[in-house]
py3Dmol code that shows the C-alpha trace and the ligand (Angstrom):
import py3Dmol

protein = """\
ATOM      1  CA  UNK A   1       0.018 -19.621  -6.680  1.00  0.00           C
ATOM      2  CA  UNK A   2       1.172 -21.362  -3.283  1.00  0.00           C
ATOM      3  CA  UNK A   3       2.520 -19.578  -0.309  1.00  0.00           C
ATOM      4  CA  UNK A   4       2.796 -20.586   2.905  1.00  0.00           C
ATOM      5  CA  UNK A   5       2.304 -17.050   4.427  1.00  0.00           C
ATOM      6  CA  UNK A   6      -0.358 -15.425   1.782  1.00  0.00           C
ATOM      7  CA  UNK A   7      -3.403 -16.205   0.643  1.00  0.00           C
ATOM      8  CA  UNK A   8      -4.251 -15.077  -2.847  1.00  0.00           C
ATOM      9  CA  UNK A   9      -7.948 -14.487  -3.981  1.00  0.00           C
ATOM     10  CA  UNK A  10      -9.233 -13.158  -7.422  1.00  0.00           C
ATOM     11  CA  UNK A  11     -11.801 -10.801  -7.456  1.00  0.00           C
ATOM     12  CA  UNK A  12     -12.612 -10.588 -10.678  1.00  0.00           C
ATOM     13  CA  UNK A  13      -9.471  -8.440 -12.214  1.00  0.00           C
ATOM     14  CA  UNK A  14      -8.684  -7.493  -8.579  1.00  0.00           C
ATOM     15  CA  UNK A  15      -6.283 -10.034  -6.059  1.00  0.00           C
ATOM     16  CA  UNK A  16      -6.863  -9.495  -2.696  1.00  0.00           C
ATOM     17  CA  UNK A  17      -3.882 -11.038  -1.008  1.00  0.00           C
ATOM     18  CA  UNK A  18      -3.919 -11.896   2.801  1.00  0.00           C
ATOM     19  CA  UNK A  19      -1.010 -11.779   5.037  1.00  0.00           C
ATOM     20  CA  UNK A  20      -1.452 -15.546   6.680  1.00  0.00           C
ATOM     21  CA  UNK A  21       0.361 -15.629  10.163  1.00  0.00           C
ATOM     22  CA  UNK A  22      -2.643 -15.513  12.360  1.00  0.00           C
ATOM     23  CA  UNK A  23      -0.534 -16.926  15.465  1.00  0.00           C
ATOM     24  CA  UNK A  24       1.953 -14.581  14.875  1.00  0.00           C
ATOM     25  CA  UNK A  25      -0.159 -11.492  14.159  1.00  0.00           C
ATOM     26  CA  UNK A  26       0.965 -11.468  10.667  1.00  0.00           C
ATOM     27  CA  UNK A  27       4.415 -11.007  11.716  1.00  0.00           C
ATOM     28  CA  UNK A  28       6.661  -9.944   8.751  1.00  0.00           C
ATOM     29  CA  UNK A  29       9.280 -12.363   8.265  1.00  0.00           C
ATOM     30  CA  UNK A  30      11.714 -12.958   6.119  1.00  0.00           C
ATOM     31  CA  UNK A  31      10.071 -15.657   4.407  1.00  0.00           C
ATOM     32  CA  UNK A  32       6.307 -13.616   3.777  1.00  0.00           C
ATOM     33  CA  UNK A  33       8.410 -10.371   2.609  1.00  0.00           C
ATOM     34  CA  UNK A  34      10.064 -13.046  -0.001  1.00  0.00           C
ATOM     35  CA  UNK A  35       7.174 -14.361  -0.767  1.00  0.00           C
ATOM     36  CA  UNK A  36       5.300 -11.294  -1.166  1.00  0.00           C
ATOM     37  CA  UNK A  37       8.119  -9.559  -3.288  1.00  0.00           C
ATOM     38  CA  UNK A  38       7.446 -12.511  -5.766  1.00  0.00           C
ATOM     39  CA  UNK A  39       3.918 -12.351  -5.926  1.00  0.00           C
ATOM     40  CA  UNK A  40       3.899  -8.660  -6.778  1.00  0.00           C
ATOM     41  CA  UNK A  41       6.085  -9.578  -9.737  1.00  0.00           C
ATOM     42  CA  UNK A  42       3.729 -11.860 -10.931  1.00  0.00           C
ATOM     43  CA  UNK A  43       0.729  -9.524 -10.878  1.00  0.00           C
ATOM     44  CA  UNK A  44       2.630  -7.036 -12.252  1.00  0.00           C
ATOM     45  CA  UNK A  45       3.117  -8.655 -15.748  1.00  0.00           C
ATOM     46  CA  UNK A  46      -0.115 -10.367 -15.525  1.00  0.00           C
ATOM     47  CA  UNK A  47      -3.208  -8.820 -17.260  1.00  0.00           C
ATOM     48  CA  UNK A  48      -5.993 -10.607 -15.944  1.00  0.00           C
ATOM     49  CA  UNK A  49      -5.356  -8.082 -12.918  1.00  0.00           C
ATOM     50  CA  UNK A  50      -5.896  -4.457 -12.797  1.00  0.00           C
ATOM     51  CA  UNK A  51      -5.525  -3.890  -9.024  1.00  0.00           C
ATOM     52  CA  UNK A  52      -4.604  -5.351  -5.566  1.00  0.00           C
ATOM     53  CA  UNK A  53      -6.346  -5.340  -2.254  1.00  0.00           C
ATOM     54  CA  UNK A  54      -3.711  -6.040   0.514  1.00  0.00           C
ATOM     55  CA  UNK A  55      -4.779  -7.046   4.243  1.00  0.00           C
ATOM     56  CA  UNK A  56      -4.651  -9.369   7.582  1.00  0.00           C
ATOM     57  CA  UNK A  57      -6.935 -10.520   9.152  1.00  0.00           C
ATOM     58  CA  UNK A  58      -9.475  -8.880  12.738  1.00  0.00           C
ATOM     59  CA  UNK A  59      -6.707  -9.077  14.925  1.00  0.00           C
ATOM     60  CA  UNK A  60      -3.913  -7.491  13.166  1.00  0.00           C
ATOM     61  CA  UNK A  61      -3.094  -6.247   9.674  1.00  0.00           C
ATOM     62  CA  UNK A  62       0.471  -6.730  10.689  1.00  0.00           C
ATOM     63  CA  UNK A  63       2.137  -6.266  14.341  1.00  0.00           C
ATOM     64  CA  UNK A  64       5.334  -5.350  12.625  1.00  0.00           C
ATOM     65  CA  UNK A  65       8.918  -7.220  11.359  1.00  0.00           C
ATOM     66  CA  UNK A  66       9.481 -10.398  13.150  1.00  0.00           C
ATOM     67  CA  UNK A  67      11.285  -9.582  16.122  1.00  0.00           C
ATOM     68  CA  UNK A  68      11.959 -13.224  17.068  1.00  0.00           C
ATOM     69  CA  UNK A  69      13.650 -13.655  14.331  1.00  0.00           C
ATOM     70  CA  UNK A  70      15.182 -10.115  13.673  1.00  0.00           C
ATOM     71  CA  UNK A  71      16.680 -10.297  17.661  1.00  0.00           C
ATOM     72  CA  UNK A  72      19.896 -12.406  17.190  1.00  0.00           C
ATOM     73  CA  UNK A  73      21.533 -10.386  13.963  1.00  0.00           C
ATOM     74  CA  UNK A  74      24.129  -8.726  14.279  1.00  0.00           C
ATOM     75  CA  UNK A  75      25.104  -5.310  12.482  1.00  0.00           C
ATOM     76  CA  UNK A  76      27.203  -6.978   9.740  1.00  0.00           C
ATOM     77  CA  UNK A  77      24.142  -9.312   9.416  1.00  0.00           C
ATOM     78  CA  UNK A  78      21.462  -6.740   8.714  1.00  0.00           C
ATOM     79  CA  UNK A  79      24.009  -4.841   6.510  1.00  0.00           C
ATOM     80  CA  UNK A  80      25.473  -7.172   4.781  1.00  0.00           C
ATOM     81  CA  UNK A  81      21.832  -8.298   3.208  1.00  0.00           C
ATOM     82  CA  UNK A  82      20.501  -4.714   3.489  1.00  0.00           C
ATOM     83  CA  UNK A  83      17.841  -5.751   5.457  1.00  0.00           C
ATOM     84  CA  UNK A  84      15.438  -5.444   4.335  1.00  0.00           C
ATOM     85  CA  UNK A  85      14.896  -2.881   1.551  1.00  0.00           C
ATOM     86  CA  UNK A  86      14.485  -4.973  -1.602  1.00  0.00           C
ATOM     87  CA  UNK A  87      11.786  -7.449  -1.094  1.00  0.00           C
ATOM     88  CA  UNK A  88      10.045  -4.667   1.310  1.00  0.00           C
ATOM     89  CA  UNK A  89      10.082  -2.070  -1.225  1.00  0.00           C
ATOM     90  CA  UNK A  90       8.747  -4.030  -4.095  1.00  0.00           C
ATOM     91  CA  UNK A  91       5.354  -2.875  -2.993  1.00  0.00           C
ATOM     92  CA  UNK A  92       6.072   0.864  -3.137  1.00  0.00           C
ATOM     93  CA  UNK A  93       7.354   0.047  -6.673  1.00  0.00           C
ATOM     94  CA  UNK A  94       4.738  -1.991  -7.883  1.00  0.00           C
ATOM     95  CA  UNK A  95       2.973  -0.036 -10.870  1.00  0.00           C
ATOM     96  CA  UNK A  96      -0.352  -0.846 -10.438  1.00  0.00           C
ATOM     97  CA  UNK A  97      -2.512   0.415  -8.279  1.00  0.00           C
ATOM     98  CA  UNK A  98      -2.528  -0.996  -4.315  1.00  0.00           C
ATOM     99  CA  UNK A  99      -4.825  -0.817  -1.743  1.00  0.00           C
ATOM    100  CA  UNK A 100      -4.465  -1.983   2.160  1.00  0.00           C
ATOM    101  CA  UNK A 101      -7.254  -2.548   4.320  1.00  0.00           C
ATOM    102  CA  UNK A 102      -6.143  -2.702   7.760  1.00  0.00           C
ATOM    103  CA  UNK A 103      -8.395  -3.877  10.517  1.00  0.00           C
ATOM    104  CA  UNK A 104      -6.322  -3.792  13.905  1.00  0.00           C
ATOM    105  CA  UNK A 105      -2.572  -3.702  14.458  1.00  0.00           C
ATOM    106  CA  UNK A 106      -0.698  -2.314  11.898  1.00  0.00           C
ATOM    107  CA  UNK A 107       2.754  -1.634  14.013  1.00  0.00           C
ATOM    108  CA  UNK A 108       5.691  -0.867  12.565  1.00  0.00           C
ATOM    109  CA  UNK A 109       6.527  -2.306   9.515  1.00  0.00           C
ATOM    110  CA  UNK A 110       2.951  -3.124   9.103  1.00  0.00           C
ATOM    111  CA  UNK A 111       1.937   0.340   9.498  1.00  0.00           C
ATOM    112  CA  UNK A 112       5.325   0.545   6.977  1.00  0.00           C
ATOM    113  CA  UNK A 113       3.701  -1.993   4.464  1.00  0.00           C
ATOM    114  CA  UNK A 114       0.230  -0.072   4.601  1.00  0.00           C
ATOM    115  CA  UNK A 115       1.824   2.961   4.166  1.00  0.00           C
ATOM    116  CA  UNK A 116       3.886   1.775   0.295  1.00  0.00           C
ATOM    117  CA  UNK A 117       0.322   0.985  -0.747  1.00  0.00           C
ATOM    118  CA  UNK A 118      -1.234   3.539  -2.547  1.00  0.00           C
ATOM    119  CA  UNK A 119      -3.854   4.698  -0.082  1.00  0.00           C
ATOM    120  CA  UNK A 120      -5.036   2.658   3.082  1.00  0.00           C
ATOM    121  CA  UNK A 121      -8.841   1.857   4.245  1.00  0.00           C
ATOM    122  CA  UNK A 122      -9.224   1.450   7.785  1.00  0.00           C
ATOM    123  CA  UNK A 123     -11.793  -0.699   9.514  1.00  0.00           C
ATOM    124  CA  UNK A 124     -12.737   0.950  13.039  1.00  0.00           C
ATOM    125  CA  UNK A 125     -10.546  -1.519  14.957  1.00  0.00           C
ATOM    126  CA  UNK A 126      -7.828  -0.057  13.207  1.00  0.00           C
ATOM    127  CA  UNK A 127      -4.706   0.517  15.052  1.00  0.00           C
ATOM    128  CA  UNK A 128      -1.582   2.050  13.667  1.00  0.00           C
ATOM    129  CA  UNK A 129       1.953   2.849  15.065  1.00  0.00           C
ATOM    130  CA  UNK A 130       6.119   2.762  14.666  1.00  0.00           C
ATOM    131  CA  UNK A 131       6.694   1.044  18.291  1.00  0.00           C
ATOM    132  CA  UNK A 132      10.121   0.406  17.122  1.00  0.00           C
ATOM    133  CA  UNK A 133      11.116   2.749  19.858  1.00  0.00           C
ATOM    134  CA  UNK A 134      10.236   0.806  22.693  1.00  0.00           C
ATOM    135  CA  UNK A 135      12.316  -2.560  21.569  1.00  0.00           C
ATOM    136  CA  UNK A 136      15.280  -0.465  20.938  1.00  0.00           C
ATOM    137  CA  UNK A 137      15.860   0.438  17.342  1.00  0.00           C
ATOM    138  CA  UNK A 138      13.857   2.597  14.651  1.00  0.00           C
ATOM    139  CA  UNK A 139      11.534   2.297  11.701  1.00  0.00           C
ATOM    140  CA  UNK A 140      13.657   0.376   8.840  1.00  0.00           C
ATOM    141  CA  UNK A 141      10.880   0.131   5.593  1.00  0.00           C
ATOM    142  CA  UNK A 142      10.791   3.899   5.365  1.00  0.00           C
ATOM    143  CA  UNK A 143       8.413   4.793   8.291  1.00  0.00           C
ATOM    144  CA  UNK A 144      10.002   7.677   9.333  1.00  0.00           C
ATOM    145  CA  UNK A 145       9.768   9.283   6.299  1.00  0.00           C
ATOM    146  CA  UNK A 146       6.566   8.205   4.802  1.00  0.00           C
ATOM    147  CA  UNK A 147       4.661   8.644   7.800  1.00  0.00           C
ATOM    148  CA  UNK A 148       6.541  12.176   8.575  1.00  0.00           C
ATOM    149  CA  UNK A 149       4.967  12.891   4.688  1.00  0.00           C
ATOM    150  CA  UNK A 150       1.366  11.545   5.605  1.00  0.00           C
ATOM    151  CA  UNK A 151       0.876  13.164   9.027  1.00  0.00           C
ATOM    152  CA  UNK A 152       3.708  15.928   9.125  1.00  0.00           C
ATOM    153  CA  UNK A 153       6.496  16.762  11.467  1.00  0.00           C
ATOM    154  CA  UNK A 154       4.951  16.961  15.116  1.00  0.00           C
ATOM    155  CA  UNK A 155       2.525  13.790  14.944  1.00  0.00           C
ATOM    156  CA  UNK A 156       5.171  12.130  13.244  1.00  0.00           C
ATOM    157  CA  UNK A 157       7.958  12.930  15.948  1.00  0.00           C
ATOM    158  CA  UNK A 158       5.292  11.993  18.707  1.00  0.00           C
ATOM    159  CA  UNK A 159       4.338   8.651  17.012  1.00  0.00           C
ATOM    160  CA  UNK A 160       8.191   7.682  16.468  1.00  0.00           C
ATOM    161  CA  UNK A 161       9.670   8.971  19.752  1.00  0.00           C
ATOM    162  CA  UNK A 162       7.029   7.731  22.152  1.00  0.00           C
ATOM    163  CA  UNK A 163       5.626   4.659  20.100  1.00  0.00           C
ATOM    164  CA  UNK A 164       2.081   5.276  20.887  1.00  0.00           C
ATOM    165  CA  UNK A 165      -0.241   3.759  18.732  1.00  0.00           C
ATOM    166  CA  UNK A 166      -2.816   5.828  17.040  1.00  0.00           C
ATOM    167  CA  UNK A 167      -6.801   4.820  16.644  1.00  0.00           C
ATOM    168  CA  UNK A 168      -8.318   4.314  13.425  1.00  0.00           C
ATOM    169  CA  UNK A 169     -10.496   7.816  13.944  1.00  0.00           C
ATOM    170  CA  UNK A 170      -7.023   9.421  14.762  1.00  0.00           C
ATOM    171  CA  UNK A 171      -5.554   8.180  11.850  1.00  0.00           C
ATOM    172  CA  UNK A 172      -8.371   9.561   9.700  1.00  0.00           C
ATOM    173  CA  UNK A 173      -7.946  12.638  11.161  1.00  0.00           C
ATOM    174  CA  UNK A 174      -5.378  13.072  10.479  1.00  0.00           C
ATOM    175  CA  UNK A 175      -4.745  11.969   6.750  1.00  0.00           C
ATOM    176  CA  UNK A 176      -2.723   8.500   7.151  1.00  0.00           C
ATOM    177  CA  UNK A 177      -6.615   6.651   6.129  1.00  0.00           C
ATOM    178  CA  UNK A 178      -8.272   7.584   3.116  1.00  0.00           C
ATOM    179  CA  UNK A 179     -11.768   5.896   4.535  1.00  0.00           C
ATOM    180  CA  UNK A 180     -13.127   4.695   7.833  1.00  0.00           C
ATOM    181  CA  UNK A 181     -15.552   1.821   7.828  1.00  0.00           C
ATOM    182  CA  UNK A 182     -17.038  -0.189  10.306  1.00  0.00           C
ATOM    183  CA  UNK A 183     -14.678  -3.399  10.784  1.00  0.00           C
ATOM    184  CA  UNK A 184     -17.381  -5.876   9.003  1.00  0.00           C
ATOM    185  CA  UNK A 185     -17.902  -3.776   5.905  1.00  0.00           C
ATOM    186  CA  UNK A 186     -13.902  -3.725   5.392  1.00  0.00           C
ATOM    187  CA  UNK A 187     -12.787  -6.016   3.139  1.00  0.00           C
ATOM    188  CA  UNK A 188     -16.583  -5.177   0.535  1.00  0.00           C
ATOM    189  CA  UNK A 189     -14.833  -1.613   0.633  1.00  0.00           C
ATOM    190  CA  UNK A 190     -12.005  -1.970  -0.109  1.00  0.00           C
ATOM    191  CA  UNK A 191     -12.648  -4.351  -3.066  1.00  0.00           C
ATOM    192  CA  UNK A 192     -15.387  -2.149  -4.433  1.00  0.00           C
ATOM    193  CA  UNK A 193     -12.874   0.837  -4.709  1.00  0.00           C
ATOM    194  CA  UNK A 194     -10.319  -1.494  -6.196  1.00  0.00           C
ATOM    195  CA  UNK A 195     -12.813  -2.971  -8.510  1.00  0.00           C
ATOM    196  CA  UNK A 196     -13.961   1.007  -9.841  1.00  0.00           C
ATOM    197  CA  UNK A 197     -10.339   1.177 -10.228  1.00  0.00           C
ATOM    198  CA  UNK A 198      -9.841  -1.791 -12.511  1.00  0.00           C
ATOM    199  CA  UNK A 199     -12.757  -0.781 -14.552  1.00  0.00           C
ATOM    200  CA  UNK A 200     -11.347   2.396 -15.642  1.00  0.00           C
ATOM    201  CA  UNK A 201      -8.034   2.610 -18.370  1.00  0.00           C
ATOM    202  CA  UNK A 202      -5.478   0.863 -16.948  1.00  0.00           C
ATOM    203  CA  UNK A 203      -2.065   3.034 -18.677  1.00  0.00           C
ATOM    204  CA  UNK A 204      -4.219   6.229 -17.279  1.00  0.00           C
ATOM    205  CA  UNK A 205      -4.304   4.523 -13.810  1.00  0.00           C
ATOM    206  CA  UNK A 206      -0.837   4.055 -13.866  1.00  0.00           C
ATOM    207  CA  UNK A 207      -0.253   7.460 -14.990  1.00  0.00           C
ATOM    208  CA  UNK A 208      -2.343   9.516 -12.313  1.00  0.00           C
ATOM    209  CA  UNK A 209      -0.887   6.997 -10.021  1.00  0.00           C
ATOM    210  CA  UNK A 210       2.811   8.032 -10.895  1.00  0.00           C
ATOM    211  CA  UNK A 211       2.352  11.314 -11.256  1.00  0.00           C
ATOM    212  CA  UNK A 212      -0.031  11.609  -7.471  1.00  0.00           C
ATOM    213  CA  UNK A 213       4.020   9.320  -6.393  1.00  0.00           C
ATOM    214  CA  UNK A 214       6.436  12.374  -7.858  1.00  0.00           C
ATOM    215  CA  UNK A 215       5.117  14.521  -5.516  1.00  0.00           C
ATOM    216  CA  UNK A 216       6.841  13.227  -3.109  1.00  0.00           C
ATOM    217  CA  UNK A 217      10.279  13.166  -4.970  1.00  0.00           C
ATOM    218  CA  UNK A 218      10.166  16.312  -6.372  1.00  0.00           C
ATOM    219  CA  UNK A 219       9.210  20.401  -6.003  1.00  0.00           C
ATOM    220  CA  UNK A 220       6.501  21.733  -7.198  1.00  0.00           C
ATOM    221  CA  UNK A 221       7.383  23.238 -10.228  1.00  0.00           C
ATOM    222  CA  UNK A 222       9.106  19.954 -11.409  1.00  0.00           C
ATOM    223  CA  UNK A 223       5.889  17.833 -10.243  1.00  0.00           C
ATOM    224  CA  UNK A 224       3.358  20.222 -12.075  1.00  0.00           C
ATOM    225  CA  UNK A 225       5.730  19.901 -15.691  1.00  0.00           C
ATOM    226  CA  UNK A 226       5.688  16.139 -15.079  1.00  0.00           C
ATOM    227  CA  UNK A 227       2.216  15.889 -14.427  1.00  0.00           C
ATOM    228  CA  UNK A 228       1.991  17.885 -17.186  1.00  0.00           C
ATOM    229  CA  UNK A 229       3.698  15.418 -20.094  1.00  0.00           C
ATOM    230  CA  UNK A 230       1.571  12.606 -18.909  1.00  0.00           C
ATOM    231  CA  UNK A 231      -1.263  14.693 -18.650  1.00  0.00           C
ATOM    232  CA  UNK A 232      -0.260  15.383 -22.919  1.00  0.00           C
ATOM    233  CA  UNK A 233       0.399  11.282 -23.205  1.00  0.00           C
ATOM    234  CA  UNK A 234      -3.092  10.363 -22.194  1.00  0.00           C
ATOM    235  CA  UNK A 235      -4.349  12.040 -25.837  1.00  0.00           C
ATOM    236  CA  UNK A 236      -1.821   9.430 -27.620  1.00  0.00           C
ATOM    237  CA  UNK A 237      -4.215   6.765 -25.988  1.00  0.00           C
ATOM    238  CA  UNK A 238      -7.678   5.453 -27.650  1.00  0.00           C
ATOM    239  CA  UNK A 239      -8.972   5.341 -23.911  1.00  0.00           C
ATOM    240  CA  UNK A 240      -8.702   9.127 -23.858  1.00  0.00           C
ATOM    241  CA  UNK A 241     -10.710   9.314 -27.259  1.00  0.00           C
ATOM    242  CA  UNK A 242     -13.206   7.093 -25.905  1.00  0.00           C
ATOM    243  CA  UNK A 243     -13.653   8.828 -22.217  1.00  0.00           C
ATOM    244  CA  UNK A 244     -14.871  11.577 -23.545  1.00  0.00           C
ATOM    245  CA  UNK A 245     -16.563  10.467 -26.475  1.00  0.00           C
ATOM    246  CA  UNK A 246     -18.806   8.490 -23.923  1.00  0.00           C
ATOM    247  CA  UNK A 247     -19.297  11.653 -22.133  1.00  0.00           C
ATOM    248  CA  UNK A 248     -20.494  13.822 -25.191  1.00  0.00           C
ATOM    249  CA  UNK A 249     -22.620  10.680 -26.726  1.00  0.00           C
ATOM    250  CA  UNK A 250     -23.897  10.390 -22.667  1.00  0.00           C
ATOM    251  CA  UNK A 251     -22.731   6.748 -22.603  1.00  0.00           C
ATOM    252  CA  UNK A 252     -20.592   3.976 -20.401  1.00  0.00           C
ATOM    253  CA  UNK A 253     -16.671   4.524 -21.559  1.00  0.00           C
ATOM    254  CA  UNK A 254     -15.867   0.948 -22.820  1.00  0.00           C
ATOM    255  CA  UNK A 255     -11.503   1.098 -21.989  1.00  0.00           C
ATOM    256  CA  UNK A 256      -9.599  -1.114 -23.612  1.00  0.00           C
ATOM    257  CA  UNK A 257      -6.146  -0.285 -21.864  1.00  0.00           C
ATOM    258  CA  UNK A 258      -4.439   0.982 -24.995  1.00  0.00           C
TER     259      UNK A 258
END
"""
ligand_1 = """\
55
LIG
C 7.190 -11.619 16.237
C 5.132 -11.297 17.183
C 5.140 -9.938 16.803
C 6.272 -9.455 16.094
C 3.303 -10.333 17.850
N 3.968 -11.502 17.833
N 3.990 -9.367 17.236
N 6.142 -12.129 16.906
N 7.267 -10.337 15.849
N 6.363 -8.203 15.659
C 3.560 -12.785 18.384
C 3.702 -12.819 19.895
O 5.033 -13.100 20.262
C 2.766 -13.949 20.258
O 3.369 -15.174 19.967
C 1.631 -13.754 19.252
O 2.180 -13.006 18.174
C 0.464 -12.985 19.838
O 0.965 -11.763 20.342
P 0.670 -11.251 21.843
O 1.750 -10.280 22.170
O 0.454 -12.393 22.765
O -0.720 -10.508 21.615
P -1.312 -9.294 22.442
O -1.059 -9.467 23.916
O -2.717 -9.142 21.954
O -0.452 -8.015 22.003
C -0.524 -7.552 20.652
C 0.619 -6.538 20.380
C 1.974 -7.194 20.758
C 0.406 -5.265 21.193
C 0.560 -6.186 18.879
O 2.051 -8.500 20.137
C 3.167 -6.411 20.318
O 3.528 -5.425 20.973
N 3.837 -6.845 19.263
C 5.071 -6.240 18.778
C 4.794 -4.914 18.108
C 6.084 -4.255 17.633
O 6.954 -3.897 18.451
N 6.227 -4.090 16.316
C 7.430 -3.516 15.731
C 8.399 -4.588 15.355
S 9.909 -3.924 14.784
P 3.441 -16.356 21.061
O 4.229 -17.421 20.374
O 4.063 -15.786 22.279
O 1.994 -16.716 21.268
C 9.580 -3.529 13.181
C 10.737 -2.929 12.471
C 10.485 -2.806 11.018
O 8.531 -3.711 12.672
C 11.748 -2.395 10.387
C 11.726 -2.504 8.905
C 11.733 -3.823 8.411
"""
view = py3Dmol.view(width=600, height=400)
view.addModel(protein, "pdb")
view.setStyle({"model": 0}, {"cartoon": {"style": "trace"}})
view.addModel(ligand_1, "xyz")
view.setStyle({"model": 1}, {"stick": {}})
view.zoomTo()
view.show()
């Protein structure tokens, strides 16, 4: 798999992709978004992987959409193509589980892309924020709402209106990181979660992973029956039957993702 802006690295059943624009802090442009959109398919269908690791490099995770190239377009431009939900959004969609290890700027829509992962590890040079503010428009790839869900109303509204970035012990804080690591121990974290991950059953994964994703689309009482049915589907599965066999025989679970 070539790409001019993403590297692509198997570790063992888990690819760590890296966002490859050093010069322009990982600036998302049209071309990585397209790029990345199409790599997601492929490790979607592809079982040698079970889970994906997602970061930039020290310097920034990403410092947002490309601005140089976003400045010119016009409103028939960006509405005409809908920029920019599709290839953006195939990351919130993707069906197997994502993590995004961020080690300094994540602005904008690279806080945006850390946020459609499923939970973000933050090195201590972490540095998130929706600056969009200050150059004269808003968050596009959902920030105002995911971030409103991750931090609630009033850090939200004082992240978005002012455009202040937020440090990584901030973000821990207050909920947007999952983990906090020392910058050098980053990228061995986040693979070693992601790699526990891929060892478990991969259909359960997916399940707890849907189910944790319908809270946010749904009440409670609709969440809690959903969570419910696939809660009943996992004792269809032969991973199920072996979990907790292991357990009662005091042994490894060998899953075999059916
Ligand atoms: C294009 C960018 C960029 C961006 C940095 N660069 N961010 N190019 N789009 N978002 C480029 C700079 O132009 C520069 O290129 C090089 O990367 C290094 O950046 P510097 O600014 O020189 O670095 P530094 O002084 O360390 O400042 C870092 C920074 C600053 C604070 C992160 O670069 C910055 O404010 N960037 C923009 C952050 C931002 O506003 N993000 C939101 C974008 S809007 P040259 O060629 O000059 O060396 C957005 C909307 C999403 O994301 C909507 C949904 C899609």
């Amino acid at each position: 798999m070539n790409y001019e802006n993403l590297l692509v690295e198997m570790h063992g059943k888990v690819a760590l992709i890296t966002l490859n624009r050093p010069k322009a802090l990982n600036a998302l442009s049209p071309a990585l978004t397209a790029e990345l959109s199409d790599l997601l398919d492929r490790l979607e269908t592809d079982d040698k992987v079970a889970a994906v690791v997602l970061t930039g490099n020290e310097k920034a995770f990403a410092a947002g959409a490309d601005i140089k190239v976003m400045k010119d377009w016009s409103y028939m431009d960006v509405y005409k193509s809908d920029f920019i939900t599709a290839s953006w959004e195939r990351l919130a969609s993707f069906r197997k589980p994502s993590i995004a290890a961020v080690a300094g700027y994540a602005l904008g829509g690279g806080c945006e892309l850390a946020m459609m992962c499923d939970f973000i590890i933050a090195a201590d040079t972490a540095k998130f924020g929706q600056p969009e503010i200050t150059i004269g428009t808003i968050p596009g790839a959902g920030g105002t709402q995911r971030l409103t869900r991750f931090i609630g109303k009033s850090k939200a509204m004082d992240m978005v209106l002012t455009g202040r970035t937020m440090d990584a012990e901030e973000a821990e804080r207050c909920g947007l990181v999952s983990r906090l690591v020392p910058a050098e121990q980053l990228l061995d974290e986040a693979l070693a979660a992601a790699s526990r991950i891929a060892e478990l059953s991969a259909p359960v994964v997916m399940m707890a992973k849907e189910s944790v994703n319908r809270a946010f689309e749904t009440t409670l009482s609709e969440g809690v029956r959903f969570e419910r049915r696939l809660f009943h589907s996992t004792f269809a599965l032969a991973d199920q039957k072996e979990g907790m066999a292991a357990f009662a025989e005091k042994r490894k679970p060998a899953f075999k993702n059916s």
